[in-house]
C-alpha positions as semicolon CSV with decimal commas, in nm:
position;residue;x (nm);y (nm);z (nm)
1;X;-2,434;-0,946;-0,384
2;X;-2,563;-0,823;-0,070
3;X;-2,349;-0,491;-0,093
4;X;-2,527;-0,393;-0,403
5;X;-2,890;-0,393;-0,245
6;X;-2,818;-0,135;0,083
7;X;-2,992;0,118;-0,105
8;X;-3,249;-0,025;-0,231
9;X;-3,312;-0,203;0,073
10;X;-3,409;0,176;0,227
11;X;-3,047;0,162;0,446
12;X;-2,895;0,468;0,558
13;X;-2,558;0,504;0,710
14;X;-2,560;0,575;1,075
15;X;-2,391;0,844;1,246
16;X;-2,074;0,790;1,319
17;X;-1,995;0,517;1,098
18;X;-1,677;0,600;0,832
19;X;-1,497;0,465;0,647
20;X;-1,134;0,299;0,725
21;X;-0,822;0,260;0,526
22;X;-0,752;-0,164;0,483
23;X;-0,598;-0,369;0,246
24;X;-0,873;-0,580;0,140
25;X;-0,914;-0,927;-0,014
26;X;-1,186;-1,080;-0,189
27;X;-1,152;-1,420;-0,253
28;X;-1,393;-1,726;-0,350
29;X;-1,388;-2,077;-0,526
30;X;-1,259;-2,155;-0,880
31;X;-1,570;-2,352;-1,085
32;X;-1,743;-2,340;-0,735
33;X;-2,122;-2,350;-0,982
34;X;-1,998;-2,626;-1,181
35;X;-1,899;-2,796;-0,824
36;X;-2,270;-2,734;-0,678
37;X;-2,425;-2,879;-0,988
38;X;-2,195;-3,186;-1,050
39;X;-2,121;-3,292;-0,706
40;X;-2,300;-3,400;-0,409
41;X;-2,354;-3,213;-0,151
42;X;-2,129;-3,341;0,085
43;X;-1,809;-3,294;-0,163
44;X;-1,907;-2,928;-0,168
45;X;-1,960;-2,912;0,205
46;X;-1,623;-3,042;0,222
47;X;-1,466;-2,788;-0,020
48;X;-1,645;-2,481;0,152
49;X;-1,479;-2,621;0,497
50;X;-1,145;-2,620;0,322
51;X;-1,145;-2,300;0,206
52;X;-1,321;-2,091;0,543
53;X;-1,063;-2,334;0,746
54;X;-0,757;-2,180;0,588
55;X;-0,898;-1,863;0,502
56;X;-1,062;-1,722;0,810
57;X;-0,990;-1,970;1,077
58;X;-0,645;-2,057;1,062
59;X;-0,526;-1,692;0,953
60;X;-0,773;-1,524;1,190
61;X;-1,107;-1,349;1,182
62;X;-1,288;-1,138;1,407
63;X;-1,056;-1,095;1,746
64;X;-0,850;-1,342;1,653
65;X;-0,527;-1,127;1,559
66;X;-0,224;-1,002;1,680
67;X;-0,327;-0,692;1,706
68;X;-0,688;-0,764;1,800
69;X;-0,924;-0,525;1,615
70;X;-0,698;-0,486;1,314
71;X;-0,854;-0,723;1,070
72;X;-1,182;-0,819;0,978
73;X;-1,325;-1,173;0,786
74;X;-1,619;-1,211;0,690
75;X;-1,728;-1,523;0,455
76;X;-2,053;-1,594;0,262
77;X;-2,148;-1,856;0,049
78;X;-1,841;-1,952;-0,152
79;X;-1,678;-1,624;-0,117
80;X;-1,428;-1,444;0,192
81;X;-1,330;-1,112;0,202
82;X;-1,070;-1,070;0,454
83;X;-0,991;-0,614;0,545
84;X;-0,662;-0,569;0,702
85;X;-0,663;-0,242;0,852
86;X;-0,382;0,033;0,818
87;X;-0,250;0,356;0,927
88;X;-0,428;0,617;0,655
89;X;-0,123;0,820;0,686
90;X;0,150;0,571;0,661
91;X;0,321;0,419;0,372
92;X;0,186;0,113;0,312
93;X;0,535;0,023;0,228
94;X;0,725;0,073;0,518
95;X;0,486;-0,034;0,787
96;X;0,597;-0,346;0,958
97;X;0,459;-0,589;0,738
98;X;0,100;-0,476;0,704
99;X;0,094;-0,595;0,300
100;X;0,400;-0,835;0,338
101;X;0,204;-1,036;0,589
102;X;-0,099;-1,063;0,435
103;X;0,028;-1,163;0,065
104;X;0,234;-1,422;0,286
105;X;-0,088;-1,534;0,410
106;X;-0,309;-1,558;0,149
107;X;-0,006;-1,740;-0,066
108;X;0,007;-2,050;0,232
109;X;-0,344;-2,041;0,232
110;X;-0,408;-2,065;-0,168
111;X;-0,122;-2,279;-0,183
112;X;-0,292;-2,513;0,071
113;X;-0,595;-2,547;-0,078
114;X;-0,455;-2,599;-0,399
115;X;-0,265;-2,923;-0,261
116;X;-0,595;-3,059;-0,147
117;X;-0,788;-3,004;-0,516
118;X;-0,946;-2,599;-0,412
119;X;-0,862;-2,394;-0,652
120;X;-0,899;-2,035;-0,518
121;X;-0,922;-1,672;-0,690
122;X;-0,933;-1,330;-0,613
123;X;-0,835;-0,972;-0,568
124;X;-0,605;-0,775;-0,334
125;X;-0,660;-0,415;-0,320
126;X;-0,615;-0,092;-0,051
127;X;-0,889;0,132;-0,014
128;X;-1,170;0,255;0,176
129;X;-1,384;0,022;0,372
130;X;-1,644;-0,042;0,652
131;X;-1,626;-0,360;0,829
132;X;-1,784;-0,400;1,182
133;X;-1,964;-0,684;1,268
134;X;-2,196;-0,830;0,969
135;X;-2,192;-0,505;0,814
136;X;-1,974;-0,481;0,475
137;X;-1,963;-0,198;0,250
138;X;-1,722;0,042;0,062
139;X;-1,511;0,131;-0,222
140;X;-1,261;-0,109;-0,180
141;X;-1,523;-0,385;-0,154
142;X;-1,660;-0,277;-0,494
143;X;-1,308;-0,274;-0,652
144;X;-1,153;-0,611;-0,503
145;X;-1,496;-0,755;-0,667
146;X;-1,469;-0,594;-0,999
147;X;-1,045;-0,727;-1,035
148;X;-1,197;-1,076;-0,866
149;X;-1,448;-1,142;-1,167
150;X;-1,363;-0,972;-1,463
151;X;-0,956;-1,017;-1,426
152;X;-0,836;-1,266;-1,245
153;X;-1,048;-1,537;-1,439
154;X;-0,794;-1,821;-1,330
155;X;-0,679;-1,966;-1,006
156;X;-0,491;-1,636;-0,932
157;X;-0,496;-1,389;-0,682
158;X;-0,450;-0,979;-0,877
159;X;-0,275;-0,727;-0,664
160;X;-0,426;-0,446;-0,762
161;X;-0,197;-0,200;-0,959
162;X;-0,333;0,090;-0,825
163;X;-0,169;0,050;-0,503
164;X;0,169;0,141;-0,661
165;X;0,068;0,392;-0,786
166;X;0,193;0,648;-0,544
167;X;0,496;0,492;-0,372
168;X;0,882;0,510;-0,499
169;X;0,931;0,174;-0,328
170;X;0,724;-0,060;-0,562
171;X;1,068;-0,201;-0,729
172;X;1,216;-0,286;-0,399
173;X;0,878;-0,426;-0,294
174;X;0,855;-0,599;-0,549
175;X;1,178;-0,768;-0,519
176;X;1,206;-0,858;-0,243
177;X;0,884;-1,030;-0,235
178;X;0,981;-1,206;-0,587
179;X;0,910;-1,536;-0,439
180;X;0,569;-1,443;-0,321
181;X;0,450;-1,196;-0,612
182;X;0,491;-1,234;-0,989
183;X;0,403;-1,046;-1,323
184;X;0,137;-1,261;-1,580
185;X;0,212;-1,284;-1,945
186;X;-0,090;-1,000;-1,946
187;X;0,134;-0,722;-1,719
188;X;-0,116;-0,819;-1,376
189;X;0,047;-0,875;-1,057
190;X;-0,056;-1,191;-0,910
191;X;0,029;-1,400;-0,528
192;X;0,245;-1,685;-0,669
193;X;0,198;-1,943;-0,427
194;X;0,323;-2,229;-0,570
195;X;0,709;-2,022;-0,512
196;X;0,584;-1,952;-0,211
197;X;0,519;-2,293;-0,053
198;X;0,832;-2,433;-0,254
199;X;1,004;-2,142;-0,013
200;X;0,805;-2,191;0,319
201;X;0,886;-2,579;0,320
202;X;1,214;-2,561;0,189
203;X;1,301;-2,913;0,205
204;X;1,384;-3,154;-0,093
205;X;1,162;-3,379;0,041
206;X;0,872;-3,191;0,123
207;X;0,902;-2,951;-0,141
208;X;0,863;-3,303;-0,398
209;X;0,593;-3,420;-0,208
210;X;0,371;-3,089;-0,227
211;X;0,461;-3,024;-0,607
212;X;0,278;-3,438;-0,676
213;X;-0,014;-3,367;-0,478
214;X;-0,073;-2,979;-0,706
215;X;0,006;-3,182;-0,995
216;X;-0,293;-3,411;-0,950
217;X;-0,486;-3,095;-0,882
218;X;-0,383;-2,993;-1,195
219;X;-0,457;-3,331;-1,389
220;X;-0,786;-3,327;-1,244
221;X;-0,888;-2,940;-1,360
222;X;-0,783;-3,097;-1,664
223;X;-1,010;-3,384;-1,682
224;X;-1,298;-3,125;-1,595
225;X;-1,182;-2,954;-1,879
226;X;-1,272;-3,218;-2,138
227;X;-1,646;-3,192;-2,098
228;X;-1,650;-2,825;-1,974
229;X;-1,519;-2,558;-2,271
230;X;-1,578;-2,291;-1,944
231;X;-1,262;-2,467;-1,795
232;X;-0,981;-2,496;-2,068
233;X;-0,832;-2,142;-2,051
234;X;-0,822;-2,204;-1,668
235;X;-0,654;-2,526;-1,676
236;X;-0,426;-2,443;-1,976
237;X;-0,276;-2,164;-1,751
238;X;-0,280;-2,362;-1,438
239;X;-0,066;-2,650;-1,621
240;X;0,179;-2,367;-1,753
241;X;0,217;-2,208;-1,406
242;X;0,271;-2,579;-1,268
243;X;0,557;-2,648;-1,497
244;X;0,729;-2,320;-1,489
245;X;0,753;-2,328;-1,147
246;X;0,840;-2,618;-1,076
247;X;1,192;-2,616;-1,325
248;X;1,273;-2,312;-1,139
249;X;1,557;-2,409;-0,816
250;X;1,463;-2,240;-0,550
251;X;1,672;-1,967;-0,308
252;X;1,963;-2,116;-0,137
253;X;2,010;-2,033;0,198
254;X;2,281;-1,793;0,138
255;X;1,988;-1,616;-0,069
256;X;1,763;-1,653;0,178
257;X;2,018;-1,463;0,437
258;X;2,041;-1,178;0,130
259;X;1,661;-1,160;0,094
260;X;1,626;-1,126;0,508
261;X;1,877;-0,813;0,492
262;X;1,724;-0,647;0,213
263;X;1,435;-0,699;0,449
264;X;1,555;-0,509;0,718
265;X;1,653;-0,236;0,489
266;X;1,324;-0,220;0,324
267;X;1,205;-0,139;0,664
268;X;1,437;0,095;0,786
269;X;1,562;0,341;0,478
């Protein structure tokens, strides 16, 4: 990792350059070596465009935000890390949808992927970060990496538990983003996206047509699976995640009315 050779590389910080609070995301492909070694090189071209199109491009890189300046995306290889940065002295809780929006994003934009066969994984922490042009380094970096590749092991992105750990508002957080964020069997927090896109397309329809194509996504980690051991434990959980989301009904639009007032509430105590 190019973080991990500053040092050694004889780099010293320059004056003036600190560090800024961000919630930061580091993100790359499922299998993505077992893709470069099986497949030709035009399949993983085609996978890599996937995932910088609806990682960085359609959800915005550098200028390219509402708030212009605010976040920063930065891709290499098969991997993105995306820093949204925050108010230090806020609570990340209450701002107007600093955390909310970008678990919203990242759940459209794994759940896209994963319709169109890329599987993605990663980490969401908050932390300390420097970000300015092609220059990436900080603590946050070195946790979100850390979560990415020695806990989230399947197509999941972790939310970090540490960033509940000093806010009274994680249950109500929590729930009201239950159709976005979800507790694993081992007690980690993770961006369900499949609830998410059942939510964001809300039609019968639509809904049925996205569930078929992850399905085949599914089937085809699967298949993989049979002549790679490396793969079973992350297509045995992707199959179980598949089928327990899809019995589930999801909110009506009564609930949906509900969920948009406890909204409003969240935001102003």
């Amino acid at each position: 990792m190019v973080f991990e050779h500053f040092a050694a590389a004889g780099y010293h910080e320059p004056l003036g350059t600190m560090y800024k609070k961000a919630i930061f995301t580091f993100l790359d492909i499922l299998g993505f070596r077992q893709l470069v070694h099986k497949s030709p090189p035009e399949e993983v071209y085609e996978s890599l465009s996937k995932f910088h199109y609806h990682t960085k491009d359609k959800l915005g890189g550098f200028g390219d935000t509402t708030n212009p300046g605010d976040l920063r995306v930065l891709m290499f290889s098969d991997s993105i890390v995306r820093a949204r940065f925050v108010d230090p002295d806020s609570d990340l809780f209450l701002r107007e949808g600093d955390l909310s929006t970008e678990v919203f994003l990242l759940a459209y934009a794994q759940g896209s992927l994963a319709e169109q066969g890329v599987l993605v994984r990663g980490a969401l922490t908050c932390g300390e970060i420097y970000a300015e042009k092609n220059t990436l380094f900080g603590p946050a970096l070195n946790r979100a990496y850390d979560i990415e590749s020695k806990i989230a092991k399947t197509s999941r992105i972790i939310i970090d538990k540490d960033i509940f750990k000093d806010t009274e508002h994680k249950d109500s957080w929590l729930h009201h983003h239950r159709r976005f964020v979800s507790q694993d069997k081992d007690g980690e927090y993770f961006i369900d996206y499949l609830k998410g896109m059942d939510q964001i397309i809300y039609e019968d329809e639509g809904s049925a047509k996205y569930f078929s194509k992850h399905n085949q996504t599914v089937i085809n980690l699967e298949i993989a699976a049979e002549t790679d051991a490396r793969l079973k434990e992350k297509s045995a959980w992707l199959r179980n995640y598949h089928e327990n989301v899809a019995s589930e009904e999801p909110l009506s639009y009564e609930e949906l009315i509900l969920l948009f007032q406890s909204d409003q509430l969240l935001k102003n105590p």
